[in-house]
Each structure stands twice: as structure tokens, then as C-alpha cells.
N, C-alpha and C positions, 0 to 999 in steps of 0.2 A: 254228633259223630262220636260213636263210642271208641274211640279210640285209644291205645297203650300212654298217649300224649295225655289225655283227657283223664284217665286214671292214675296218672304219677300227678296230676294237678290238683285232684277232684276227692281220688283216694276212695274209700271203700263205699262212696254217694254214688258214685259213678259203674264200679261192680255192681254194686245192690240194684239198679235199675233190671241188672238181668233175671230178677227174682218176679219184677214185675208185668213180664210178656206176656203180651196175650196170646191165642192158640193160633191166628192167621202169624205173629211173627216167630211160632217156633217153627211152622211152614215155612217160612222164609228163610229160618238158618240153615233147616236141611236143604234147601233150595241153592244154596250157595256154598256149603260141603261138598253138592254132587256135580256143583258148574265147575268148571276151568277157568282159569285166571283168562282173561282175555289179553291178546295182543295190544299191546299202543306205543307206539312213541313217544309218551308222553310220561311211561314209568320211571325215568329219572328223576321227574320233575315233581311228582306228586308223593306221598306224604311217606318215610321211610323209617323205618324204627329201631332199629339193628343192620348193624354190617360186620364182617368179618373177611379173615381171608385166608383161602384154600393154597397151602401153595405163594405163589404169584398172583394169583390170581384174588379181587376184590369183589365180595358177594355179599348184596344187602336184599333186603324184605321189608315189602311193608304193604300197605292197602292193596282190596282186590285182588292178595295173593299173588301182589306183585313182587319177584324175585328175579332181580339184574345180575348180572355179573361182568367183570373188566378185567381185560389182559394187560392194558396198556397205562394205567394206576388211576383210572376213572377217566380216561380222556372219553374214552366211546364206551359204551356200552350194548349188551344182546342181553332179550328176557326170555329166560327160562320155562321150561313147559310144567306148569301147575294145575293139579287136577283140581281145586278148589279157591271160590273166591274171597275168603274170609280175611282179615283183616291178620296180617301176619307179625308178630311181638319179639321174637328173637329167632338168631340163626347162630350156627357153632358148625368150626368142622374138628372133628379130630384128627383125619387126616389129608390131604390134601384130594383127594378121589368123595372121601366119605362125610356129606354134611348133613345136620337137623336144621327143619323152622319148625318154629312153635307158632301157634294163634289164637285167635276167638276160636269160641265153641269146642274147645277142649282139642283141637289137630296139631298132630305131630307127623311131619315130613319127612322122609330120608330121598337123598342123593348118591349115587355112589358115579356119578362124574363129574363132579367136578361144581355141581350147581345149574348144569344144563339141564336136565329131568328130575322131576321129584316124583316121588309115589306117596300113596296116605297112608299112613301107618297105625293111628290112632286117631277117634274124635272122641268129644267129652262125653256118650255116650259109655263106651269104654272104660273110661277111666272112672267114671263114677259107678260103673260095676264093680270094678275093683276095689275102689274104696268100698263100696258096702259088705264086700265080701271079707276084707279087713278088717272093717269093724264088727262084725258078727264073729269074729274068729275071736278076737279082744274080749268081746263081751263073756261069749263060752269061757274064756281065759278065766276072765274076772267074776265070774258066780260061783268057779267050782274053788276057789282062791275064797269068794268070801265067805264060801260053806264049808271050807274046812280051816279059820280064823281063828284065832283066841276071841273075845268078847270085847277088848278093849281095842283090837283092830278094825273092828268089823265097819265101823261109825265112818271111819274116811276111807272104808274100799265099796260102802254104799255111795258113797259121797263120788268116789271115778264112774261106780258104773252109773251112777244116773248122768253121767257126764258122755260117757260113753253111749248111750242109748239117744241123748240128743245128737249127739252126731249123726248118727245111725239114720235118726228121722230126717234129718236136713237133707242127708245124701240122699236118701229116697225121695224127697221131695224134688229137688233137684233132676233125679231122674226122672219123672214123671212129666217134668218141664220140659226136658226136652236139652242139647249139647249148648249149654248159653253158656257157661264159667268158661274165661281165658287160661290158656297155659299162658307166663311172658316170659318167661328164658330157658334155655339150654344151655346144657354143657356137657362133653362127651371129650371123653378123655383118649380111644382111640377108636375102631372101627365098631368096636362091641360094647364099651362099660360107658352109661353116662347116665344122665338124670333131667329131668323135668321138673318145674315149680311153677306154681298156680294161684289164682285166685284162691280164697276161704283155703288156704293152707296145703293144695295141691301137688302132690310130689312123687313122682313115681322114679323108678329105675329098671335099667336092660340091662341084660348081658350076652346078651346076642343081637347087639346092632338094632333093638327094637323091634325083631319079629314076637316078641312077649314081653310084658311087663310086670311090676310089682308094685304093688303100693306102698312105696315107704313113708310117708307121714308118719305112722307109729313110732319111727325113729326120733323124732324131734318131739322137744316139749313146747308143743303148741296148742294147747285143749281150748284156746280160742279161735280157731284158727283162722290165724293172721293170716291177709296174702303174704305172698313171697314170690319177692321181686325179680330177685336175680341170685346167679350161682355162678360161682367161678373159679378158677384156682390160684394162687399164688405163688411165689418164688420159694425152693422149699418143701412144694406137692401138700403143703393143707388147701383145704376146699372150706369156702364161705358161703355161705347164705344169709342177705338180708332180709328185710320185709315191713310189711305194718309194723307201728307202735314201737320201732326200734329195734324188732327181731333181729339176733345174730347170731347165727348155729355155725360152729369151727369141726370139722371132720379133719382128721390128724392121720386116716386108715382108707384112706379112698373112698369114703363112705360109708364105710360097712357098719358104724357107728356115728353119731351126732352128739355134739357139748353145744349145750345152748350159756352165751356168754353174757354176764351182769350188761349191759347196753348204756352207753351214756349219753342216749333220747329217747325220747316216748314219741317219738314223731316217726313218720314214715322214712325208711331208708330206701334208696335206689339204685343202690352201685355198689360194689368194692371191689377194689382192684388191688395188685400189689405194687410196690417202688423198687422192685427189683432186687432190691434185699431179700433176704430168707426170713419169712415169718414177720413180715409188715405187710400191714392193711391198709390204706383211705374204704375209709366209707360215708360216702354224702347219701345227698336226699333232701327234705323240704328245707325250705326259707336257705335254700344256698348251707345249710349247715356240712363241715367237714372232720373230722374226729380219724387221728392214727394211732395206733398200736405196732410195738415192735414185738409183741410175743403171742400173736396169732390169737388176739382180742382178749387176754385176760386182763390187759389193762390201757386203757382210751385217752387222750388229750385231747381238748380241743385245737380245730389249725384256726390261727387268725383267715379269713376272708373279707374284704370290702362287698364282698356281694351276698345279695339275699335271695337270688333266683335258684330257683329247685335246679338241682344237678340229676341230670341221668343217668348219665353212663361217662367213662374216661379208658385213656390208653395211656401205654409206656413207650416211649420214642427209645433206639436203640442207645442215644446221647445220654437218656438216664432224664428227658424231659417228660414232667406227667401232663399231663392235657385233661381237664373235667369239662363238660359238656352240659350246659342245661337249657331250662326256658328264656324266651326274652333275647334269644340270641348271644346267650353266654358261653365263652371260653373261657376259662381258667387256666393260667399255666404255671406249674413249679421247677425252676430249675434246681432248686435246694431238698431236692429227696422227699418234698411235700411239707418242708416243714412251714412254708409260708407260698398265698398263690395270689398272682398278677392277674386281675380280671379284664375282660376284654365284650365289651356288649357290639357285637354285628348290627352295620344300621339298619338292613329290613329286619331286624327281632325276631325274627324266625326259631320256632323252638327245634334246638340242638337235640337230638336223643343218641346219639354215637359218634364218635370219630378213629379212624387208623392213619397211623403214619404212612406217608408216601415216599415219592423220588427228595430227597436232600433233608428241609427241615419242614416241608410241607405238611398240609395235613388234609385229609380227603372227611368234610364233615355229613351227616346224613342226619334229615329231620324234617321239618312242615315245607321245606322249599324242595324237596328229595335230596340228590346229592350237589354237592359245594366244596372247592376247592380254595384253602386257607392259606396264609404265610403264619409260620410258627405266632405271630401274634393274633391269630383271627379274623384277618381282613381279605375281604373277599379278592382272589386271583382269575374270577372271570367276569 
């Protein structure tokens, strides 16, 4: 089960398998790009990966293009009408009318009610045009650059474009394959500006709600490119991006530029969030590791943790309580601004991949068991 769980555990063993498809399952992926999520009762229950919320209103995604949403802070839930079955990695609304999910095979959804209907807006067809059409522009860039060099430049702008021509070939190969690379998050800042990130370094941006995109990867210094996990913004208006190997890109302009920041891990990151503060970060990821900064990642500390379970994803309680989320049925909670976190293992171990505050000090969690309702310490309330 390739799924967003299985590649925050697995890491880029677990992407890489999509390299290795045969031709009946690239038929299979378009086969389930063109199906419709099916109706069940049973979408609360099965396996969830992101949630967010519109509004009032509580809207999570996961498997089979399963997309719930709740009036009432997760008591009942209705699923949403989705035109494809793929395996859905994050959701974001910017405004309370206007939401993305992101998925396998490269799909991007918009909603403009509420989380009630989606339409398809992109597949990884798509978006790996785009990339290639970026990287050809790059390369054009980069020849006539190193044909008109001094002699003592020339040696390392050889040294990009063969770097750039690998890329080049990868994304074609990839096309040829067929939409297998995942987007896994979003984030959209209001009805029109927001972005995408992806496996093998995938990143695009709208400015029109998604009816067009662009391939921003060129933006980041990524020339290996690392996936990238997650995107999001913190208190303050800078935007993060983590990813493989400890990737950490800081925009300080809405995006319009990327600073890729010194990282203090080589390990996969999976999250960051802000503490409410202006220009502080947590950012975890594997073996439970957690690392803040108060000046927008130019410089990292380690957070003590007793826990070693991969963290996924976290939220900010409006108390100023942060909540991290991982494998193995982990809560984490910091009431001290993240400077130290209380762990808390749930007894079915069910892996954690998001949670949002709810009514009082509750907590509404989404993961392998779908959704689950918490008491500030992580203990199940149903």
C-alpha cells in the first residue's frame, strides 16, 4: 500500500518503486484518475492523511479519493463528490468556500464550496510537461551563458548544464511512464496564489486558483531533487518548505523567491509549523527528531523529546498548545512554546498523520484508523 504513511516511513524506497511500473499498472493509474471516488460509510474509518478547515467547517482526505467533511467538529460526517480514486496526500483551504487536495499520480483538486464537489485540475502528466518545458528553457539559459563565459568560468557552468540535462532526461522518462510521482501538500494562501510540492523535488505555483500553472522548482536549490514534504506558513507571513535529507527552503516574499537554509539534519523532515510567535518554526520528521528556530531557520536547536516515532504533521491550539503527530500512535504536546514536549503513545498505535483543535481542549486526530477524537493528552474520547 503505497501510501503518504508508507513514504514518511519508507522515504524515497517507497517513491522509487513508482519508477518501477510495469505498462498494465500505468493502465491502472489512469484507470483511477478517470474513476470517481466511490461512496461508503466507512470513509471515516479507513486510512486519512491530511485534514484541515474551511471555515467551521472540518475537511480531511485520504485513500480512494476519499474526501469527508464535518459541521458539527467531527461528530458525523458527508463525503464529498470526487472525480478520481487515487490515494489523496494533503488538503489546504485558503478560503473558507475555496479548497486543494493534492495525490498520487501527480492530481490537484480545487473546491469552491466548501469541500462538497471537487473538480480535477491537474494530473502528473501535466505537471511533468511543465517541468520539462522549464528545464529546456534553463538549459537554452545555460549554453548561451556558457558561450559567452570567460575560460575560467566555463568548467562549473559545464558542470550545471550536465546537471541540468540529467534532469531533463529523468522528467522525460517519467513522462513516458506514465502520472506515478505524488504531489503531498498544499498550500494556498487565498482563492488565487498558492503552491504544490512533490516527490523528486516537485513544485509548482497558480495565480489564478489553479486554472494554469508554473513550475517553480527552479526557484529552490535542489539539483538533487529531494522530495518535499510539506509547505506552509507561519506567524509573521514567511512560508517553509521541508523535505528529504533535511531540506529547508524560507520565502520571506510570498514565494516569489526561495533561501534554502544550513539544516540541522540529513534526515527526512515532515512538518513545520509555527508557535505562534513571528518568525518561529518546529520542524520534525524521522526517529521523532524536533529542531526550533526563532529567526525563520537561519539558526536551529535541538527540542529535547523522549520519543523516537517519525512525526508528521502538528497544530497550534488557540491556548498557545502545540500538538505533533506521528507513527506508532504519537502525540506530542508542548505547553511551553515548543521548548520541551510531553509524549503520549495511543494504545491501538495507529499512525497519527494530522490533527486540528476542536470544541474546548479537544483534539480531532486523522491517520490509519481515519478520524479519532482526543483529550488534550491523546486519549481516545470514543
Amino acid at each position: 500500500m503505497a501510501t503518504r504513511l508508507m513514504c514518511k516511513t519508507l522515504g524515497a524506497a517507497c517513491l522509487g518503486l513508482s519508477m518501477a511500473l510495469s505498462a498494465p499498472t500505468v493502465f491502472a493509474l489512469a484507470d483511477i484518475i478517470e474513476t470517481p471516488s466511490r461512496p461508503t460509510a466507512l470513509a471515516p474509518e479507513h486510512l486519512l492523511n491530511d485534514v484541515d478547515t474551511a471555515g467551521e467547517r472540518i475537511v480531511a482526505a485520504g485513500v480512494r479519493g476519499h474526501i469527508i467533511f464535518s459541521d458539527d467538529d467531527g461528530e458525523s460526517w458527508v463525503q464529498g463528490e470526487v472525480p478520481v480514486s487515487v490515494t489523496l496526500t494533503g488538503v489546504d483551504f485558503g478560503t473558507e468556500q475555496h479548497g486543494w487536495a493534492v495525490g498520487h499520480s501527480g492530481v490537484v483538486l480545487h473546491s469552491d464550496d466548501a469541500g462538497e464537489n471537487w473538480e480535477l485540475q491537474l494530473t502528473g502528466v501535466r505537471a511533468a510537461e511543465l517541468a520539462i518545458e522549464s528545464r529546456q528553457e534553463q538549459i537554452d539559459e545555460m549554453e548561451q551563458k556558457l558561450e559567452e563565459a570567460p575560460e575560467d568560468e566555463k568548467d562549473d557552468l559545464d558542470w550545471a548544464l550536465g546537471d541540468l540535462y540529467f534532469s531533463l532526461e529523468n522528467l522525460q522518462a517519467d513522462l513516458e511512464i506514465g502520472p506515478v510521482n505524488p504531489f503531498l501538500d498544499v498550500w494556498f494562501e487565498n482563492e488565487n496564489h498558492g503552491f504544490v510540492v512533490g516527490a523528486y523535488g516537485m513544485f509548482l505555483r497558480t495565480t489564478d486558483g489553479g486554472k494554469t500553472w508554473k513550475d517553480w522548482a527552479p526557484k529552490l536549490e535542489n539539483p538533487s531533487s529531494f522530495h518535499l514534504n510539506s509547505i506552509g506558513q507561519i506567524t509573521g507571513g514567511g512560508l517553509v518548505i521541508v523535505g528529504e535529507a533535511g531540506q529547508i527552503f524560507v520565502s520571506v516574499d510570498g514565494g516569489d523567491s526561495w533561501e534554502r537554509r544550513e539544516s540541522p539534519y540529513e534526515g527526512s523532515l515532515f512538518g513545520a509549523i509555527g508557535t505562534g510567535n513571528v518568525n518561529e518554526i518546529l520542524a520534525f520528521g524521522l526517529r521523532g527528531n524536533i529542531f526550533f528556530s526563532s529567526d525563520l531557520g537561519r539558526s536551529w536547536k535541538v527540542v529535547p523529546s523522549e520519543s523516537d516515532a517519525t512525526l508528521n504533521d502538528g497544530t497550534v491550539s488557540e491556548d498557545g498548545r502545540i500538538t505533533l503527530v506521528g507513527n506508532g500512535g504519537a502525540v506530542l504536546m508542548s505547553t511551553n512554546g515548543g521548548d520541551t514536549f510531553r509524549p503520549y503513545f495511543r494504545d491501538d498505535r495507529e499512525g497519527v498523520m494530522d490533527v486540528v483543535p476542536v470544541s474546548g481542549t479537544n483534539l480531532l486526530i486523522v491517520g490509519e484508523g481515519g478520524v479519532k477524537h482526543t483529550d488534550a493528552r491523546g486519549k481516545n474520547l470514543q
